[in-house]
C-alpha positions in Angstrom: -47.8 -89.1 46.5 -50.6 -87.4 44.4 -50.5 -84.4 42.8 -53.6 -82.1 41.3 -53.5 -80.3 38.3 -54.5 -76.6 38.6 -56.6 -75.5 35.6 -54.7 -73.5 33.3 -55.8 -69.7 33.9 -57.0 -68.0 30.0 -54.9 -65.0 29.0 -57.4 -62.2 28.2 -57.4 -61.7 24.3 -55.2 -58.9 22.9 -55.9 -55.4 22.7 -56.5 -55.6 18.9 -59.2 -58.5 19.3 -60.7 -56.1 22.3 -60.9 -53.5 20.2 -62.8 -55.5 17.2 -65.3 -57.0 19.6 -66.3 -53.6 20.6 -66.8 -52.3 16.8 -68.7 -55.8 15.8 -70.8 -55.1 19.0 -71.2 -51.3 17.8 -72.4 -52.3 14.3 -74.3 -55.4 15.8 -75.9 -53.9 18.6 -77.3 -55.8 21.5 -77.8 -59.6 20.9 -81.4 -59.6 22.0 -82.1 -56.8 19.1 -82.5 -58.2 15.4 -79.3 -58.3 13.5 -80.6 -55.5 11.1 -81.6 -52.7 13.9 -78.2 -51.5 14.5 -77.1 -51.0 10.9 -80.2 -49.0 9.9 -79.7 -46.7 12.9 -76.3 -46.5 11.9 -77.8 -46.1 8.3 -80.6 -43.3 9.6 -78.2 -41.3 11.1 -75.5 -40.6 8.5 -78.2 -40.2 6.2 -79.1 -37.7 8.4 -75.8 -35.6 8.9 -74.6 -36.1 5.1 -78.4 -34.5 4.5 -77.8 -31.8 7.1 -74.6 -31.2 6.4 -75.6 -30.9 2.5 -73.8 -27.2 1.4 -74.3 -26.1 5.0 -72.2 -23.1 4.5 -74.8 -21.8 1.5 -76.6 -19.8 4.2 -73.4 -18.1 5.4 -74.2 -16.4 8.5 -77.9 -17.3 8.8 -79.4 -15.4 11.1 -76.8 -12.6 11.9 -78.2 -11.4 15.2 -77.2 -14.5 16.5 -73.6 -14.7 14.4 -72.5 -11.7 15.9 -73.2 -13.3 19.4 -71.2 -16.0 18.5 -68.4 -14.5 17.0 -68.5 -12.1 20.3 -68.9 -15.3 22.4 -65.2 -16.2 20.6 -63.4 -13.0 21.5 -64.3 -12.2 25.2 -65.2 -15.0 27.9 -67.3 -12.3 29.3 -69.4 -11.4 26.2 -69.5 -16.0 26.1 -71.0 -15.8 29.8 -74.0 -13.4 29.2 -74.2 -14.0 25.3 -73.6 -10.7 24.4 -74.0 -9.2 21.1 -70.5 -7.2 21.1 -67.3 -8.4 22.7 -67.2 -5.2 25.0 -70.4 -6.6 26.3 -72.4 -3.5 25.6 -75.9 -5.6 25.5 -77.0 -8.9 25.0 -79.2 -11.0 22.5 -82.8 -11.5 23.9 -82.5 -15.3 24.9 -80.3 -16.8 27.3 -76.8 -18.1 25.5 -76.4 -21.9 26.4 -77.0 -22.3 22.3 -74.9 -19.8 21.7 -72.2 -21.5 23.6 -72.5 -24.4 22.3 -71.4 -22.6 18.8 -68.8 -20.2 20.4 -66.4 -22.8 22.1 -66.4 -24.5 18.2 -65.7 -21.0 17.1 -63.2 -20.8 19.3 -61.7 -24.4 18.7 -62.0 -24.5 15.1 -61.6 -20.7 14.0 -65.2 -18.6 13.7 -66.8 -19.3 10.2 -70.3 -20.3 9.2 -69.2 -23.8 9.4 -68.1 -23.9 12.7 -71.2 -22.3 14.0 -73.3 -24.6 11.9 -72.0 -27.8 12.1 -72.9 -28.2 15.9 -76.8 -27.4 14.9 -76.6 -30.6 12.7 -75.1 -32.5 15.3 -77.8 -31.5 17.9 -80.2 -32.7 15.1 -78.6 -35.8 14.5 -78.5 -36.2 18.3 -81.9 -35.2 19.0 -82.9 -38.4 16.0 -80.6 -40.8 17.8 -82.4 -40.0 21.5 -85.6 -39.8 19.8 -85.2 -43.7 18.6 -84.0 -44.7 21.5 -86.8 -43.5 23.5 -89.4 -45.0 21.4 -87.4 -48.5 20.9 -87.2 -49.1 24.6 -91.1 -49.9 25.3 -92.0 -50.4 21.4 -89.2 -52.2 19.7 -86.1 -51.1 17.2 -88.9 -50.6 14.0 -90.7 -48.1 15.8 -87.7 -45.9 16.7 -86.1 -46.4 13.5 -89.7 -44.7 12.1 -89.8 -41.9 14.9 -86.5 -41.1 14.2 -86.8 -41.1 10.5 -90.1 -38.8 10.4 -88.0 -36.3 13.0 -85.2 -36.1 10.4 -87.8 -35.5 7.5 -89.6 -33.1 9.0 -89.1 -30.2 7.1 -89.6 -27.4 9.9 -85.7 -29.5 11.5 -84.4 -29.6 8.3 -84.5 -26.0 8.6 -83.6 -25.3 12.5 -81.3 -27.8 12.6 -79.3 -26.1 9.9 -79.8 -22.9 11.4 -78.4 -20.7 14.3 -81.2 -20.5 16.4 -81.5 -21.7 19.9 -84.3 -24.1 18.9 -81.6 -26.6 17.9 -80.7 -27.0 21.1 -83.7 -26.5 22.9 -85.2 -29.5 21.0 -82.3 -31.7 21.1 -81.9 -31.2 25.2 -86.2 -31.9 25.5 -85.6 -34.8 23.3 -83.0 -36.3 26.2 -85.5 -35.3 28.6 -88.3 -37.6 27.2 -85.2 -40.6 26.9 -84.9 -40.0 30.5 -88.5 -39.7 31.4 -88.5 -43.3 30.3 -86.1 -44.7 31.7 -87.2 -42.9 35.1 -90.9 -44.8 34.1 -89.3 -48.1 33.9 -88.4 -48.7 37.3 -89.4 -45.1 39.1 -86.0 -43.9 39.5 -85.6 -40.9 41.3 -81.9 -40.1 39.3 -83.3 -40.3 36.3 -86.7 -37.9 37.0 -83.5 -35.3 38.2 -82.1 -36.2 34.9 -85.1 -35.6 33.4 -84.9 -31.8 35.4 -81.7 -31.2 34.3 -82.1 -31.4 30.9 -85.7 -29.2 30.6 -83.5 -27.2 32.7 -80.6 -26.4 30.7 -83.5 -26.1 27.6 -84.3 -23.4 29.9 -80.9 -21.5 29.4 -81.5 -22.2 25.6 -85.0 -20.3 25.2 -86.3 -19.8 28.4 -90.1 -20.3 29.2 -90.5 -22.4 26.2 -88.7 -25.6 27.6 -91.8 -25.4 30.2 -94.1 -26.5 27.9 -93.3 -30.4 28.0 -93.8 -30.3 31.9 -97.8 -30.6 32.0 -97.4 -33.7 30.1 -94.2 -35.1 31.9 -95.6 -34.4 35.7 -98.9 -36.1 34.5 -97.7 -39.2 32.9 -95.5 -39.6 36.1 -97.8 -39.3 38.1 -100.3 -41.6 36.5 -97.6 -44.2 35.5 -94.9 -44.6 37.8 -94.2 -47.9 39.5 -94.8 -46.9 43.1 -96.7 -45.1 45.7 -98.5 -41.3 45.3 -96.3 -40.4 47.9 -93.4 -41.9 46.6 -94.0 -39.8 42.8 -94.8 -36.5 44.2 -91.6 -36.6 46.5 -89.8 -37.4 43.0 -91.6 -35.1 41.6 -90.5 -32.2 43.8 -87.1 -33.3 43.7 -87.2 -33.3 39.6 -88.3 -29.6 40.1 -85.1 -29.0 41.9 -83.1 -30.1 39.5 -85.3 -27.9 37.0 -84.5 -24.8 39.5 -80.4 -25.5 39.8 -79.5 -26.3 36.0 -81.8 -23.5 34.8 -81.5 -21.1 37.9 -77.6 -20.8 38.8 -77.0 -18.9 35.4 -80.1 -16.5 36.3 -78.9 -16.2 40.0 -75.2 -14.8 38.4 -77.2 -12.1 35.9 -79.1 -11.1 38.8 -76.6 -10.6 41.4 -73.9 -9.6 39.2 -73.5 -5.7 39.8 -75.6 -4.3 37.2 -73.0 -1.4 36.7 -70.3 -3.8 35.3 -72.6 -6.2 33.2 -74.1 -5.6 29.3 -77.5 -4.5 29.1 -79.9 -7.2 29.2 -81.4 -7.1 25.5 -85.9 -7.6 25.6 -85.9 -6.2 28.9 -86.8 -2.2 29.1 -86.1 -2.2 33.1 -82.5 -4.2 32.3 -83.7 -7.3 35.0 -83.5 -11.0 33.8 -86.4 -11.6 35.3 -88.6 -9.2 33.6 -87.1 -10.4 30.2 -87.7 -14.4 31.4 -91.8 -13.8 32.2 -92.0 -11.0 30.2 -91.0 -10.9 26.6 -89.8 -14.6 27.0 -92.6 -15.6 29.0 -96.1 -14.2 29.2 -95.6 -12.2 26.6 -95.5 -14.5 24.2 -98.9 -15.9 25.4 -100.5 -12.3 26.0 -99.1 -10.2 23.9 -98.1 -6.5 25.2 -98.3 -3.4 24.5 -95.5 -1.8 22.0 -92.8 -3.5 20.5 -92.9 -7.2 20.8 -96.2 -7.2 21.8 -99.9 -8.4 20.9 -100.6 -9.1 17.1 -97.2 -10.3 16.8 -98.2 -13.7 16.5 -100.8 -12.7 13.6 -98.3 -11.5 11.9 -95.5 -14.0 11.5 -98.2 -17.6 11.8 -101.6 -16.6 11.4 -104.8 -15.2 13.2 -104.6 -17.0 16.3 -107.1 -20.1 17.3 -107.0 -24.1 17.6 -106.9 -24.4 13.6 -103.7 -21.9 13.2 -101.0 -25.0 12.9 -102.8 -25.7 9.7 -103.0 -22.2 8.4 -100.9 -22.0 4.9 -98.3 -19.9 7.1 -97.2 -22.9 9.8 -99.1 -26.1 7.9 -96.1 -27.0 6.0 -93.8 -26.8 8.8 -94.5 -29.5 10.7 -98.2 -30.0 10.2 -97.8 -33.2 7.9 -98.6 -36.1 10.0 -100.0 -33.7 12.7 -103.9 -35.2 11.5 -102.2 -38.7 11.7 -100.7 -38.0 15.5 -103.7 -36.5 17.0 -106.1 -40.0 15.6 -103.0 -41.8 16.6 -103.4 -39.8 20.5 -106.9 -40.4 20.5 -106.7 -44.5 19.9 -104.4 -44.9 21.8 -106.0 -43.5 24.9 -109.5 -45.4 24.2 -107.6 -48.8 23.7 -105.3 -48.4 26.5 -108.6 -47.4 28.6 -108.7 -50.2 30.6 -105.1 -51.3 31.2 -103.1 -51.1 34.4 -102.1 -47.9 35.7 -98.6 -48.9 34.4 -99.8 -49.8 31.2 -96.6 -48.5 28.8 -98.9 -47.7 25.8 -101.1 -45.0 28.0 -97.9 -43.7 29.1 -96.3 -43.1 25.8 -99.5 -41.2 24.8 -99.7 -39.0 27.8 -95.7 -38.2 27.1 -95.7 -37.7 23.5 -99.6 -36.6 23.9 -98.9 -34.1 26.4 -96.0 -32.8 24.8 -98.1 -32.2 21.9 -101.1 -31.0 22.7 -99.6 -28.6 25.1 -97.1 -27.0 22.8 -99.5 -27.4 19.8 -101.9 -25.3 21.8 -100.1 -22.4 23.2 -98.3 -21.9 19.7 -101.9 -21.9 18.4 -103.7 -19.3 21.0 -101.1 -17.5 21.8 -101.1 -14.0 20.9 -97.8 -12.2 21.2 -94.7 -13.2 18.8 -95.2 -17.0 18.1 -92.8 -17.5 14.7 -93.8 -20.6 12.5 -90.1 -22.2 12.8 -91.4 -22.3 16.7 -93.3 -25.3 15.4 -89.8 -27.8 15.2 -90.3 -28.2 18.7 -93.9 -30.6 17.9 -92.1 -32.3 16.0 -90.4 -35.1 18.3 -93.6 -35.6 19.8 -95.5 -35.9 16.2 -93.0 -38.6 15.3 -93.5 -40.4 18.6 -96.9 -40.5 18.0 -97.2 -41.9 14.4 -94.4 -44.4 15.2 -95.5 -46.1 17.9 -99.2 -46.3 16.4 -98.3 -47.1 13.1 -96.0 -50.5 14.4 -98.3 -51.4 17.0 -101.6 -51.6 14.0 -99.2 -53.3 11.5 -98.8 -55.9 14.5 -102.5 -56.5 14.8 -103.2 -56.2 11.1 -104.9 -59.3 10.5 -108.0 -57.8 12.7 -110.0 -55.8 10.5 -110.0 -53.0 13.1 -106.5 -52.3 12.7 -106.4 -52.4 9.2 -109.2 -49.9 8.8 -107.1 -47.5 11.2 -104.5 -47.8 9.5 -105.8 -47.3 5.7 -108.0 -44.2 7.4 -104.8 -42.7 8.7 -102.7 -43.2 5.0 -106.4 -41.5 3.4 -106.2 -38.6 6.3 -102.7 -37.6 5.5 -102.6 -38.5 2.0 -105.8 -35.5 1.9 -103.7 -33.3 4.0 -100.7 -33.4 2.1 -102.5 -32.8 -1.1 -103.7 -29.4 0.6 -100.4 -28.6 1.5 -99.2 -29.1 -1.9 -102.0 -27.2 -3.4 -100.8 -24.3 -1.5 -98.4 -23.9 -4.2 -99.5 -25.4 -7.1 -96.6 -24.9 -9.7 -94.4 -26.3 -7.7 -93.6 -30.2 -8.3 -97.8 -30.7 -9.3 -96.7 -34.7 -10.0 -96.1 -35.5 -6.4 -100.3 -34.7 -5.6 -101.2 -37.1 -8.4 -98.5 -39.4 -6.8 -99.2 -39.3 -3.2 -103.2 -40.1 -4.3 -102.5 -42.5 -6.3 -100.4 -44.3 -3.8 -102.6 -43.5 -0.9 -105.8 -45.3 -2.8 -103.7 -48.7 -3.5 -102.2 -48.7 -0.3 -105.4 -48.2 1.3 -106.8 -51.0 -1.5 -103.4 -53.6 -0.3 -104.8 -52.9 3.3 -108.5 -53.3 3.3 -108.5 -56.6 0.9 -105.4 -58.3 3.0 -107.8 -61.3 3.8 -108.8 -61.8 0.4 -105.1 -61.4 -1.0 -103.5 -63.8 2.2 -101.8 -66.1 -0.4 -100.2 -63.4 -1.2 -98.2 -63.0 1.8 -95.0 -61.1 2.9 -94.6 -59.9 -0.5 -98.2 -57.6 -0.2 -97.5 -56.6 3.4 -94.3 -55.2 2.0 -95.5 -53.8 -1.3 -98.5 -52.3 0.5 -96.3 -51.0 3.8 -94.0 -49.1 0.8 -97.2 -47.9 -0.8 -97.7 -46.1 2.4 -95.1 -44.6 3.3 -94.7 -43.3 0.2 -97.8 -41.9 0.3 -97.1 -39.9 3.9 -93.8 -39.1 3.2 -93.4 -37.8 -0.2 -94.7 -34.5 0.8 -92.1 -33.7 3.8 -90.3 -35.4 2.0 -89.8 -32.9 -0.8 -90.4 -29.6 1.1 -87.3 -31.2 3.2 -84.6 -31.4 0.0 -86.3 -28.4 -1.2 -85.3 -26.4 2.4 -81.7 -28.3 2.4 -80.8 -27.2 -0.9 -82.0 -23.4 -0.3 -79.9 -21.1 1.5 -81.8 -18.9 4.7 -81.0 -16.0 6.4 -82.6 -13.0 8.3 -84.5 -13.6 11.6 -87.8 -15.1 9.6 -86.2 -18.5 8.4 -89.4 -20.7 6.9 -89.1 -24.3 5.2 -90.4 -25.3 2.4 -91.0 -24.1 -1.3 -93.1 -20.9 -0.4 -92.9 -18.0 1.8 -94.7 -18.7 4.2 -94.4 -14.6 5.5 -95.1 -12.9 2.1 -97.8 -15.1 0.7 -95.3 -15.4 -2.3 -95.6 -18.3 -4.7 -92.4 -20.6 -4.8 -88.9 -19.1 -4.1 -88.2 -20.5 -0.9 -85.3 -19.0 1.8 -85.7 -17.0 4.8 -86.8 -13.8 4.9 -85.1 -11.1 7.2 -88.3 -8.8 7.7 -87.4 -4.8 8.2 -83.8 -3.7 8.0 -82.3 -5.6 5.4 -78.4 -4.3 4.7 -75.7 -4.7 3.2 -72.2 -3.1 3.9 -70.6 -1.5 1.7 -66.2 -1.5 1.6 -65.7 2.3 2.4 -67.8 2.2 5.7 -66.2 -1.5 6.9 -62.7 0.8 6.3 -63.5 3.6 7.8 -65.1 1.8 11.0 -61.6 -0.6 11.1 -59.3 2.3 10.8 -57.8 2.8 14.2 -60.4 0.2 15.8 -58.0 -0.9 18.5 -58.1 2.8 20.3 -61.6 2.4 21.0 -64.4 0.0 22.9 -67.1 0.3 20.2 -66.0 1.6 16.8 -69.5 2.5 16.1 -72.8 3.1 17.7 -75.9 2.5 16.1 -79.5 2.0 16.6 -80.7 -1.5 16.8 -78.8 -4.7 17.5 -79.1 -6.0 13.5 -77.5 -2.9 12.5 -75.0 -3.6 14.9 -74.5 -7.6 14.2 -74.3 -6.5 10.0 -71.3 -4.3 10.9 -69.4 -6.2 13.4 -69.6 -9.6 11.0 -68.1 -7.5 7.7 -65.2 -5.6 10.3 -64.4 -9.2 11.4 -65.7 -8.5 15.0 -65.0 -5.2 16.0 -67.6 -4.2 18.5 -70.5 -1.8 18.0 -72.3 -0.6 20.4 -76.1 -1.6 20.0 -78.5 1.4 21.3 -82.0 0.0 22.0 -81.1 -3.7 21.4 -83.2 -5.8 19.4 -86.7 -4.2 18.8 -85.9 -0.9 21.3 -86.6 -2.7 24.6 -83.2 -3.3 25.1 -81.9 -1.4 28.5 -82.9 2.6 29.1 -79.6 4.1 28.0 -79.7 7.6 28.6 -78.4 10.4 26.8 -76.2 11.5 29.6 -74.6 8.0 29.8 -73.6 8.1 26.1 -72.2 11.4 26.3 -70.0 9.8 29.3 -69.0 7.2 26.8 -68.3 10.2 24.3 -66.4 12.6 26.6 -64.0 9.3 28.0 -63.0 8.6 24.0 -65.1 5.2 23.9 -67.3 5.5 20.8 -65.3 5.9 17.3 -68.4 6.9 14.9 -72.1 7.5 15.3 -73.8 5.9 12.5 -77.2 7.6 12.0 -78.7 6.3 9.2 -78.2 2.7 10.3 -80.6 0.3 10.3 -83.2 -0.1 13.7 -83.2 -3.1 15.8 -86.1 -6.2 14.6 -84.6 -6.2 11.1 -83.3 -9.9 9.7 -79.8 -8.2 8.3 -78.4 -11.2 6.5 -74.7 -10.7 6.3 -72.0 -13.6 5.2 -68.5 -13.1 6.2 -65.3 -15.1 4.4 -62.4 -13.7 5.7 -63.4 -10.1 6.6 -65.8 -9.6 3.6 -69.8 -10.0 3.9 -72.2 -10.6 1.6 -76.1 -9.1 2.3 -78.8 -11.5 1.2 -82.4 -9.2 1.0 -85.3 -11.7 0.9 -84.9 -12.4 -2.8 -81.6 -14.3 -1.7 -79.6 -11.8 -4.1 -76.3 -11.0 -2.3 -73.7 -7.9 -2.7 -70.4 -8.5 -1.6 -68.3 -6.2 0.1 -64.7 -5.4 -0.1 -62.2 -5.1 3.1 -61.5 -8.0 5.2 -60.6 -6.9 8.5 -58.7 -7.4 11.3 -59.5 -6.8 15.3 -56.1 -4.9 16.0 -54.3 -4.3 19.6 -56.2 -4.5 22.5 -58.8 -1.8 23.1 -60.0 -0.2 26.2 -61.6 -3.1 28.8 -60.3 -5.8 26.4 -59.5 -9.3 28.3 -55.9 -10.6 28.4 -55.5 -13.9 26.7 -57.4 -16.1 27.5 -58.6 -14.1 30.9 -62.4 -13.6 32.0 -63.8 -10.6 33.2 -61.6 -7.8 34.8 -58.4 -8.7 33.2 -58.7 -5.9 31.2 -56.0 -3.3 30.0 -56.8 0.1 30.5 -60.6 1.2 31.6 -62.1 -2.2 32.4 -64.8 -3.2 31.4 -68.3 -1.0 30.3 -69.4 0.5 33.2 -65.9 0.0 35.3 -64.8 3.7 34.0 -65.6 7.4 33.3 -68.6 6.3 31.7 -69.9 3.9 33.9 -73.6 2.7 32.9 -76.3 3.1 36.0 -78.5 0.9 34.9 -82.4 0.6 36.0 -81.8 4.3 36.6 -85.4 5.4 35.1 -83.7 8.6 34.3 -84.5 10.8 31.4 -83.9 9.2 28.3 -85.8 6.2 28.5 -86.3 3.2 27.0 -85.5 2.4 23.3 -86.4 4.9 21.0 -86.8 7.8 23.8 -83.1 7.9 24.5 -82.1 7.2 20.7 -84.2 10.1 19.6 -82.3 12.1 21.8 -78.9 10.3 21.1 -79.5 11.3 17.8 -80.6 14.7 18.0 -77.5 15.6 20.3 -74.8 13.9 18.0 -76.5 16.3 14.7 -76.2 18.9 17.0 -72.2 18.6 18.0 -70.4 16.6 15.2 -71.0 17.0 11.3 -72.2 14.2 9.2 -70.5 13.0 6.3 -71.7 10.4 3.8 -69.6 7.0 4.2 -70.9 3.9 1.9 -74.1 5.7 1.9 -74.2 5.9 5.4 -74.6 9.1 7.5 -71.9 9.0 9.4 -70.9 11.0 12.6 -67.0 11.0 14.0 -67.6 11.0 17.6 -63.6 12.3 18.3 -64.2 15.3 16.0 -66.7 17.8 17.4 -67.7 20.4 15.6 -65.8 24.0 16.4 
């Protein structure tokens, strides 16, 4: 009788071998990569949060407009939803709030403070570096990320945003996944990842509005050109990436729009109070057109330059992001010619109508637009920049025994080794070694390059002296005006990188400026305005919504009412509707002498005190940290959304419910202020608080 022998079954290794497998295969990567890729991404990108991250909490409250949305965003859900200024939801900021939740549910996790607001602008940098190399590896290897992602990171227009509380964080990190998705959608015409690629432009959308549109011209047409399958085929994929555009972006506008307007905050940029108005409008058009009155044309002269195809150079925006711009655009054009001729497929023609399109696009409606275009705008070029440089710069060191490439390449080192001198020359007393360095390392790169066949014995060990040459030559510059804008503290609403005003013409100094309406807050007012703050909705009213932000970040949150929003535009509040706030006990103080909306207040908060920074980056800090105490009027319960108020409900839900869109007398902005005004002089006496002029709404004169 035979018997067989069953082989012996393995035993899967223990957790604890599992578990090291995965980390060796983290820090290896995959195994057709080279062993070093992994471990200089891994390298790049704690370079890059331990850079960002770099005395983050030196600029305090950055840009307080947005703070005081935040801080909001962590008292009421409802003020979260809409990204309302104030946590009674009185009127919102002038973008749409995904950035702003983003910042508000770490507020809310980790306690509100300038680090918990920041850090998650860091990490949507360091994100938007690690899409941003895996985009360009896929088609062009792990050196050509690894340089895309570097030149991102160095860039000294994101070492500012992403360091700062503005929605351009996120608006660049989410267009960043869109291009990783566009890709991978390219690779095999996938129509999930094309409605990937919607989603994400699509929630950009909900960080700053029209802008995420401007990567689409370039994304359609290198879909369309490049896909792997029929016309048919990519314009049905097409349509349904539009859809997914219209549901990720369109689902929060549908709920602003239908939402009863009586029970909602004001919608800040819009005089008529309609989200759609504010989304072509002062978000939209706009921007492109300019307008008449606040917000409108000339705006763009006066924050970047007279508009017209040369204004990203202009000694306001060039040393943004403008560094390897020269560099990008030869690096387009080549690319184009030599891909000419290739397959409609062809990968290298794609990547140049992505990153191309991307570029050009942007670059050109920053440049010729005429309304408010700001020079920080220009962080969002510089994904596409990077792109650009990287994957010509790898593909030419390839080739670089033909003379062809070589010459490119030296041209390109020459091009922005000349540009970055300019740059530098803008302010000359500032570092004057690195011009002399970034020539000098410019001609004997350019030297190493052009006399490679004559030096061939040489070998590896020129190609690598001669590469470092290089980059040291391209990079020094961004490099510098980087550190310099990491180690400088910014606040207002006019953030700008770099070593030099670019808003005042100033020699060096660096910071952000705040523009008009500068203040600080002084102890007796952030008293008086916390003194029995818990019996009332707003414990102030005021006229402008940086005015309003300064005071509710040194009372520790306490709402203030915002009349006019941020540049007067904001809603049409009428003088009848604030005397129905008045009358039903809603409004604590008027403060008349307060600060008007479009101002860059810079105010840093520790604990209930704030510190002012005017543009000169002096601070004064004030006395009084307060507390939000009881639950006022419309106040949610724990942990409720809106309606599970106390007493009165919400704005709108009570006595002095708010009509909006009524067009009544009053008017927009400064109309109904003027007259808010002139009424409160009238019925309540003024006294001097802090050097404020300050009205006591419950008191009316005899």
């Amino acid at each position: 009788m035979s018997t067989t022998t069953l082989p012996r079954r393995l035993s899967p290794p223990p957790p604890s071998e599992r578990v090291r497998g995965r980390l060796r295969s983290l820090v290896r990567g995959r195994a057709q990569d080279a062993g070093w890729a992994r471990p200089a991404l891994i390298a790049l990108l704690v370079c890059t949060a331990a850079a960002y991250l770099w005395d983050l909490s030196a600029s305090g409250y950055a840009n307080s407009f947005y703070s005081a949305a935040v801080q909001a965003g962590t008292k009421s859900w409802k003020a979260f939803f809409f990204g309302s200024l104030d946590s009674s939801s009185f009127i919102t900021v002038d973008k749409p709030p995904a950035s702003i939740w983003v910042m508000a549910l770490s507020g809310r996790i980790f306690g509100f403070s300038s680090a918990s607001m920041l850090i998650p602008q860091v990490l949507e940098g360091v994100a938007a570096v690690a899409l941003l190399y895996a985009a360009v590896k896929r088609w062009f290897g792990s050196g050509a990320g690894l340089m895309a992602g570097a030149i991102l990171a160095l860039t000294p227009v994101a070492a500012l945003m992403f360091r700062f509380n503005n929605p351009d964080a996120l608006l660049v990190c989410l267009l960043v996944a869109a291009a990783y998705c566009l890709v991978r959608a390219l690779e095999g015409a996938s129509t999930r990842w094309v409605m990937a690629v919607g989603a994400m432009v699509g929630f950009a959308f909900l960080a700053k509005m029209m802008q995420a549109f401007l990567v689409l011209p370039g994304f359609g047409l290198v879909y369309l050109v490049a896909a792997p399958t029929g016309m048919r085929r990519r314009l049905a994929q097409l349509g349904a990436g539009g859809l997914a555009i219209a549901a990720s972006a369109g689902w929060w506008v549908a709920i602003v729009a239908l939402w009863p307007a009586g029970s909602r905050p004001f919608i800040d940029g819009s005089p008529t109070n309609n989200i759609f108005n504010l989304i072509l409008g002062y978000n939209g058009l706009g921007r492109i057109f300019g307008a008449s009155g606040p917000g409108g044309g000339g705006g763009g002269a006066n924050f970047s330059g007279t508009t017209g195809v040369l204004r990203l150079f202009n000694d306001l925006m060039g040393g943004q992001a403008s560094w390897l711009l020269p560099a990008a655009l030869l690096a387009l054009v080549v690319g184009l010619w030599t891909s000419r001729r290739a397959p409609r497929t062809d990968r290298t023609r794609a990547a140049m109508l992505l990153w191309g399109g991307w570029l050009v696009v942007s670059g050109l409606v920053f440049s010729l637009s005429s309304g408010i275009i700001h020079t920080y705008y220009t962080v969002a070029l510089a994904p596409a920049i990077a792109a650009l440089v990287a994957i010509s710069t790898t593909a030419l060191w390839r080739t670089r025994q033909t003379i062809g490439a070589r010459a490119m390449l030296a041209f390109g080192v020459l091009a922005t080794a000349v540009w970055s001198w300019v740059l530098l020359d803008l302010t000359p007393g500032w570092e004057s070694w690195l011009r002399v360095l970034i020539i000098v390392t410019a001609v004997l790169a350019t030297i190493g390059l052009l006399a490679a066949p004559a030096l061939r014995r040489a070998g590896r060990r020129t190609a690598i002296v001669t590469a470092t040459l290089a980059l040291v030559s391209c990079l020094s510059g961004p490099v510098a005006y980087s550190a310099q804008t990491i180690t400088t503290a910014h606040t207002g609403s006019i953030p700008s990188a770099g070593p030099r005003s670019g808003l005042s013409g100033a020699g060096p100094g660096g910071g952000g400026f705040g523009g008009a309406g500068q203040s600080t807050q002084s102890s007796a007012l952030v008293k008086a305005l916390e003194s029995d703050a818990g019996h009332y909705r707003w414990v102030a009213a005021v006229s402008g919504s940086q005015s309003a932000a300064s005071l509710e970040l040194a009372t520790g949150g306490e709402p203030v009412m915002a009349i006019g929003g941020f540049d007067s535009e904001g809603g049409n509040l009428t003088l009848t509707q604030f005397k129905q706030y008045v009358a039903s006990g809603e409004i604590h103080y008027y403060i008349a002498s307060g600060n008007g909306g479009g101002g860059g207040v810079s105010t840093q908060a520790t604990g209930g005190a704030a510190t002012g920074a005017p543009p000169s980056g002096a601070g004064a800090r004030l006395s009084g940290g307060g507390t939000t105490t009881g639950g006022r009027p419309g106040a949610e319960s724990a942990g409720g959304f809106p309606g599970a108020g106390t007493t009165g409900g919400f704005p709108g839900s009570g006595t002095a419910a708010r009509r909006f869109g009524s067009g009544t007398a009053g008017g927009p902005g400064g109309a109904g202020n003027s007259a808010i005004t002139s009424w409160v002089k009238a019925h309540y006496k003024a006294v001097t608080v802090g050097g404020q002029t300050v009205y006591d709404l419950s008191q009316a004169r005899s």
